[in-house]
N, C-alpha and C positions, 0 to 999 in steps of 0.2 A: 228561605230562612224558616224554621222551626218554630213554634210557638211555646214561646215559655211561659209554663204554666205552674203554678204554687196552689197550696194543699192551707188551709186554714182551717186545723180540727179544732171540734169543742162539742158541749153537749147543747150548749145554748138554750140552757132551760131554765130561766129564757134571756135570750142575745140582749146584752147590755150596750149602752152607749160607748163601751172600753172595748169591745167587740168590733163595734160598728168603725171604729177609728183606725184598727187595727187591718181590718179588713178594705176600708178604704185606701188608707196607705198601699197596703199588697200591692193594691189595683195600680198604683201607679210605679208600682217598681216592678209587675208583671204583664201579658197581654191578656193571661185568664187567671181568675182565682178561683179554686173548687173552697165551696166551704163544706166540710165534711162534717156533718151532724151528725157525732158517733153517742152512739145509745147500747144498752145493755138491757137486752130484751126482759131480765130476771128482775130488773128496776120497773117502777115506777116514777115519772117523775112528773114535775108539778103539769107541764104541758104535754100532750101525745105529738109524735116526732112528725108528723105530717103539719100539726100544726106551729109546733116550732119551726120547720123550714118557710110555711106561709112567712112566719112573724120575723125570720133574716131576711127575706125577702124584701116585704113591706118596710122593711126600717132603711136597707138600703137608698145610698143619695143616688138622687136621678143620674148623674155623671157617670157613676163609674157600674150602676146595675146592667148594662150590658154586656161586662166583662167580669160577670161575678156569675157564677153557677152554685145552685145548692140542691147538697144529694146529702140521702143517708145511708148511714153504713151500723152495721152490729156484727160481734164476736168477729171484726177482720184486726187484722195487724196494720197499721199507718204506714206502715212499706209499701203492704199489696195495694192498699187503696191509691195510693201515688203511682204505683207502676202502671196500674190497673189507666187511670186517667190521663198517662201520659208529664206527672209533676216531676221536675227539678229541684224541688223545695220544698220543705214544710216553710213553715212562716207562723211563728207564735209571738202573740205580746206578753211581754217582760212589765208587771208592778213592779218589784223589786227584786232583793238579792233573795227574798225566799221564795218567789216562781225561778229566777234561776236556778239557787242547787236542786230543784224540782226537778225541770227541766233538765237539766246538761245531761244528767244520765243517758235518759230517754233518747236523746238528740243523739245521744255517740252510739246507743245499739243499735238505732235507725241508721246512721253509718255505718257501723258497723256488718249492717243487715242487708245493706242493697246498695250501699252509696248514696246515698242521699241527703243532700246535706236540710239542717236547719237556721232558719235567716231569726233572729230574735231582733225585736223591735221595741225599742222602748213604749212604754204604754204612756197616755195623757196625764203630767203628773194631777194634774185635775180629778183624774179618774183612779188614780191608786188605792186607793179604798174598796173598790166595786167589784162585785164576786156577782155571781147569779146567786149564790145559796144566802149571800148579806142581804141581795135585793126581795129576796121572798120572805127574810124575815122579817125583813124592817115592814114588808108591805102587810105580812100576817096579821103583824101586832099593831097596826092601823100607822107606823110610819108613810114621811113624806118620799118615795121614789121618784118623782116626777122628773128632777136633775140627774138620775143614774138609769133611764133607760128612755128607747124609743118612744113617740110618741104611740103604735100601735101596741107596741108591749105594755104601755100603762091600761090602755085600755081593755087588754085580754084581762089582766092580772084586776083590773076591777071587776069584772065579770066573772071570777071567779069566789 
């Protein structure tokens, strides 16, 4: 039997607790999860991508980090990097009905493009609110994140 394996992109700058939930789930509806830390080399972003994969890492739960792989990728298409890995799935979490119309596009050229489909997962309604880009500014402007992200990622983002 085959290993079924899913694709959980994002830029993860930097992986929130909405992330971490989402990625956990995968883990228990796959045997492997790639999380694909996709970056845009022409960017800047608050964390460099090596350390960002550190801080998916670090946040993942003890349980399911053995079947959670993190790599990164720039200027590929979310096709090749599934083919490339062996994935059956993308696998995105869903806030609401505006990451879907986001989303569905993307999802159907990604079928469109290879056949592959995408698993949408409802996100924590807990965590509906939480973006990486909310979480840097709340943190910029001396807000509380301590509830919207890992404990390692509060610590990076204080040392910043």
């Amino acid at each position: 039997m085959s290993t079924r394996r899913c694709v959980c992109p994002g830029s993860f700058d930097p992986v929130t607790l909405g992330h971490v939930d989402i990625v956990t789930r995968a883990a228990a509806l796959y045997d492997e999860v790639v999380v694909a830390v996709l970056h845009n080399p022409a960017k800047q972003g608050t964390f460099a991508v090596p350390r960002r994969m550190e801080l998916v890492t670090a946040s993942l739960p003890p349980e399911v980090a053995d079947r959670v792989r993190v790599e990164a990728y720039a200027e590929r298409l979310l096709v090749d990097v599934c083919q490339e890995v062996g994935a059956q799935a993308v696998v995105k979490g869903l806030r609401g009905g505006t990451d879907f119309a986001y989303e569905l596009p993307m999802a159907l050229m990604n079928r469109h493009l290879t056949g592959v489909e995408t698993v949408f997962l409802p996100g924590d309604p807990a965590l509906e609110h939480v973006s990486s880009s909310l979480v840097k500014e709340v943190h910029r402007l001396g807000g509380d994140v301590s509830a919207l992200v890992p404990a390692p990622v509060l610590k990076a983002l204080r040392q910043i």
